[in-house]
N, C-alpha and C positions, 0 to 999 in steps of 0.2 A: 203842592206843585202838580201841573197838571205831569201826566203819563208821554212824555212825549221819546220813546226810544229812537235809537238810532239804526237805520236801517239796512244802509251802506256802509260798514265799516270803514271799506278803502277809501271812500270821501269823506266821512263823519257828515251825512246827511241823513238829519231826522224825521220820525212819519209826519211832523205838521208840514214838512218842507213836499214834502210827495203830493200829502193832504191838496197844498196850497197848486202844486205844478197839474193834482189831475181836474181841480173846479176850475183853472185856467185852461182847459177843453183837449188837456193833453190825455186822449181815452186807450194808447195802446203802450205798452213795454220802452218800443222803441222810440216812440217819440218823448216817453217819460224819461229817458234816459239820457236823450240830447238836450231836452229843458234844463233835466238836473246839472248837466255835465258831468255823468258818468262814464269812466274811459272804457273804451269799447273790450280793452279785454278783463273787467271787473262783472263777474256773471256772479257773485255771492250775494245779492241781492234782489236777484232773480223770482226767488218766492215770494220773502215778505211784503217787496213791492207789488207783484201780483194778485198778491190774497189782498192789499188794501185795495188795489184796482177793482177787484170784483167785489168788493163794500158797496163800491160807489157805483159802480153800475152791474150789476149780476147778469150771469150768462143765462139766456132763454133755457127751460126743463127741456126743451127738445130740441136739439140742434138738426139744420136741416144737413141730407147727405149728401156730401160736397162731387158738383159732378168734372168732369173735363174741362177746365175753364184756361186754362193755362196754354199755349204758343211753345212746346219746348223743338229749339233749333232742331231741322234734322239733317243735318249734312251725310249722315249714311246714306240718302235718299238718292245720291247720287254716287255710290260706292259700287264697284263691283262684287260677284259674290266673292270671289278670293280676297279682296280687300275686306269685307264686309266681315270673311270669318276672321281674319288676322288680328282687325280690330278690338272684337270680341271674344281671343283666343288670349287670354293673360299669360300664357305660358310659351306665345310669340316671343314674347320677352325675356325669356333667361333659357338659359342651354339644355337644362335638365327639370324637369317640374318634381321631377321623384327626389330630388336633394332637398325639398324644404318638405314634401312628402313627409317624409324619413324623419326629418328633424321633426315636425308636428310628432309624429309616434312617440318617437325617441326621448322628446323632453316632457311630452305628455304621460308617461309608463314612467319618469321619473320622478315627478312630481307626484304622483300618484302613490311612489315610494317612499319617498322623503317627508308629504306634509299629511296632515289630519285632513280627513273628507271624507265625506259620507255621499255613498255610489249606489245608482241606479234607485236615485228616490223615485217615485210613484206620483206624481202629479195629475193623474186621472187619465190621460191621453193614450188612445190604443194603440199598439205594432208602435211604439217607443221605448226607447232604452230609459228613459224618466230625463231624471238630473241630476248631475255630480254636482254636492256641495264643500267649499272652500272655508271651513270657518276663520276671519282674522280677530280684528286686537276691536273686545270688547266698545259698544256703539260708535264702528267705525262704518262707513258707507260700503252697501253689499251693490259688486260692479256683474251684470248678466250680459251674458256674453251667448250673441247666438252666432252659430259659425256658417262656413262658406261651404263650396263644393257646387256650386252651378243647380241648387235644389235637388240634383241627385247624385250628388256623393259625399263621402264624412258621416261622422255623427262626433259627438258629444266627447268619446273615447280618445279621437286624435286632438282633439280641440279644448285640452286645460293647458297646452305649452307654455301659455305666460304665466300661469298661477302664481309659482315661487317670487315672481318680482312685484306680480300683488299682494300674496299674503306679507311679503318682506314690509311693505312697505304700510301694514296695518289692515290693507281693503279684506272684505269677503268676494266670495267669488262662485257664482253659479253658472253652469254649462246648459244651454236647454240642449235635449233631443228630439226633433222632430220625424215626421213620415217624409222618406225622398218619395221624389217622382222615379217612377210611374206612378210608384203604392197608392202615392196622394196627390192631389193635385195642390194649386199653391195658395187657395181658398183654407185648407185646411192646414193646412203649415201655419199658415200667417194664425188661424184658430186656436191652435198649439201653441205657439208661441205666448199669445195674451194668457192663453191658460196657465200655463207654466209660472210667467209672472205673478198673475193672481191669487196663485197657488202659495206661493211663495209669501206673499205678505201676511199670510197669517199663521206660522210657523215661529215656533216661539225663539226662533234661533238671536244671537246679541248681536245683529245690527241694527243699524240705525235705521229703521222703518220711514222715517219720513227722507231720507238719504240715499238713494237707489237710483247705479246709474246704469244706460241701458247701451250695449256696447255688440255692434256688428261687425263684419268682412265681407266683403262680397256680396256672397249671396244673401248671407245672412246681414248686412249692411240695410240691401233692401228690406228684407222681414224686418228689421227693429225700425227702420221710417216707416213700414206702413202698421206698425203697433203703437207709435207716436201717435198715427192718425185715427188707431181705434180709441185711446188714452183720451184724445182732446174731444171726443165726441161720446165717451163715457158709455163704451161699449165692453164687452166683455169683462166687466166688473172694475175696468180702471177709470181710470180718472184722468182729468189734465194735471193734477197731483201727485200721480205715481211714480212721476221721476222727477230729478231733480236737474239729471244731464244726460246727453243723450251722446258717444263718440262713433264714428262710424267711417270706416276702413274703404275703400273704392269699392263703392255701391252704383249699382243700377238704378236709376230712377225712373227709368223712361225703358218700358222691355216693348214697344213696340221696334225697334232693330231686331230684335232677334227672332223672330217670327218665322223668316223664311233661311233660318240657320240653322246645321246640327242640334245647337242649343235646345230649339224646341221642340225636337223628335217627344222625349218622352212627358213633357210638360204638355203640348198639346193645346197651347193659347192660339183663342183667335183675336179680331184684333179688336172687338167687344172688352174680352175680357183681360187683355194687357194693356187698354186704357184705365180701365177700373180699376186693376192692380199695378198703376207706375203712381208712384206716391208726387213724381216732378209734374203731371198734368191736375192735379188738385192743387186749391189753395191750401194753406197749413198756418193754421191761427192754434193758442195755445197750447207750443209745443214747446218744453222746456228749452233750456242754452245749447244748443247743438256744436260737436266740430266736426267737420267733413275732412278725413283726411286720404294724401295717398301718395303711393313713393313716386320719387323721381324717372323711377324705370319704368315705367306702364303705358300703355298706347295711349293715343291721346283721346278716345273715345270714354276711356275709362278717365280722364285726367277732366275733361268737357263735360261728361257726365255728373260730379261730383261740381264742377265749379257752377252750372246753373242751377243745380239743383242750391246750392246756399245762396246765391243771385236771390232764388224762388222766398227762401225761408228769409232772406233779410228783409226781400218787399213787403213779406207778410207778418213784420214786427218782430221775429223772432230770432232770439241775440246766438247771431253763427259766425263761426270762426273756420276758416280755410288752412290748411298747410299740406304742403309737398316735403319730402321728408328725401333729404338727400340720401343717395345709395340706396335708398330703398325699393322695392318691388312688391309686385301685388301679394307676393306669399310671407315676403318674410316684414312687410311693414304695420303688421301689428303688434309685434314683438315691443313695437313703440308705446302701446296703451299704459303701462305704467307711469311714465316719462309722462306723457300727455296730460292726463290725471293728476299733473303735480304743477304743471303751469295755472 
């Protein structure tokens, strides 16, 4: 009997069925999916169907570097600057920014107390703390987590707060540490970051190596979309295989707004280089299952940001999922990434 597995569990659709739907001229994810009739929120089949995809037609040795090509709305273009900082001030939004502050320290030094992890690994990267590793439940999916703070605040220290409801719930869990600005600029952050990762895959620790999902906030929201886009062009040693899923907390996509705002005193972007670095003005072709998410309480610049940006990532075949998360706010709705991870 010939080999013919199945590849969608939640449909019980097998690879002659994919075989049959990609030499019928269906050549990208998304469109393989609405052939198949796979329901939009079934993303476990995301690889296998991919790696047959790329049987049948293989991606070029050199992918070209994707330039500016993308239209993203700019309606701050017409903000004032007090409107324009308020916008892009998340902490506009709730009374006290030192209350969820606090809480990051406070549940982060407790977790740190309660569970097994191994602190201030060494992943090659200068003027870093390294990274805090989270062991869970034997080949279970290891979730990296880069954190916020506007590129120049936090590290790695306030930012294992959710551990405990990952490891609870089986996952690993790694912190990267990058260089803030000034020290760095965000050329080398983003550097760090794939390092960190890369680092990581070959560490003989029990997750699931082919299972890794890639989990931002913020700032760090932006740094894991534009790690996505070093991954899909198989730069700094990853792959379009190196993750499996991608979740990502009210991110920037687009830092041409903040240019002429506090924001970029110590960042120092001109407007060269904060096209080059907004992940929402490139195209974004294989980039694993993404979800954009982000609380009810957030400006709406942060709320528009996140929703064009998946807009961007669905024209470009890549299976993304949107949610607004009630009561929640820019600080404390990451608290959600367990929950998330389990839909």
């Amino acid at each position: 009997m010939t080999h013919d597995p199945i590849l969608c569990t939640c449909e019980n659709i097998r690879q002659c069925q994919v075989n049959i739907a990609i030499e019928a001229g269906n050549t990208d994810f998304r469109s393989l999916r609405q052939a198949l009739n796979i329901a939009a929120q079934c993303g476990h089949c995301h690889r296998p169907i991919l790696k047959l995809l790329r049987q049948h037609h293989p991606r070029p040795k050199s992918m070209p570097k994707p330039s500016p090509a993308r239209h993203f709305p700019m309606p701050w273009k017409h903000f004032s600057q007090a409107k324009l900082a308020q916008e892009y001030s998340p902490s506009s939004c709730v009374d006290d920014i030192m209350l969820y502050i606090n809480q990051y320290v406070n549940d982060s030094a407790r977790n740190k107390q309660q569970l097994r992890v191994l602190q201030d690994l060494d992943y090659g990267a200068k003027h870093t703390l390294g990274v805090d590793y989270f062991p869970g439940q034997d080949k279970a999916p290891l979730v990296v987590y880069i954190h916020g703070g506007y590129w120049q605040e936090l590290s790695k220290n306030e930012s294992c707060f959710m551990a405990a409801e990952l490891v609870a719930k089986g996952y690993h869990l790694m912190v990267i540490d990058y260089t803030l600005a000034p020290q760095a600029n965000m050329e080398t952050m983003l550097e760090q970051c794939c390092q960190a990762v890369a680092w990581c895959q070959h560490r003989d620790w029990s997750f699931d190596h082919e299972n890794i999902i890639l989990a931002g906030s913020s700032a760090g929201a932006h740094l894991a979309a534009c790690v996505l886009q070093q991954a899909s062009q198989s730069k700094h040693q990853l792959t379009p295989e190196t993750f499996s899923r991608a979740v990502l907390f009210s991110g920037i996509y687009d830092l041409r707004p903040l240019l002429d705002t506090y924001i970029n005193e110590p960042l120092k972007l001109d407007l060269a280089r904060a096209q080059s670095l907004s992940p929402g003005l490139h195209n974004n072709h294989h980039l694993p299952p993404c979800t954009l998410v982000w609380g009810a309480n957030e400006t709406q610049e942060f709320k528009r940001q996140s929703q064009q940006y998946a807009a961007f990532l669905q024209a470009d075949g890549v299976f993304c999922q949107t949610k607004e998360i009630a009561k929640r706010n820019h600080f404390d709705v990451v608290y959600e990434l367990a929950n998330l991870l389990d839909e």
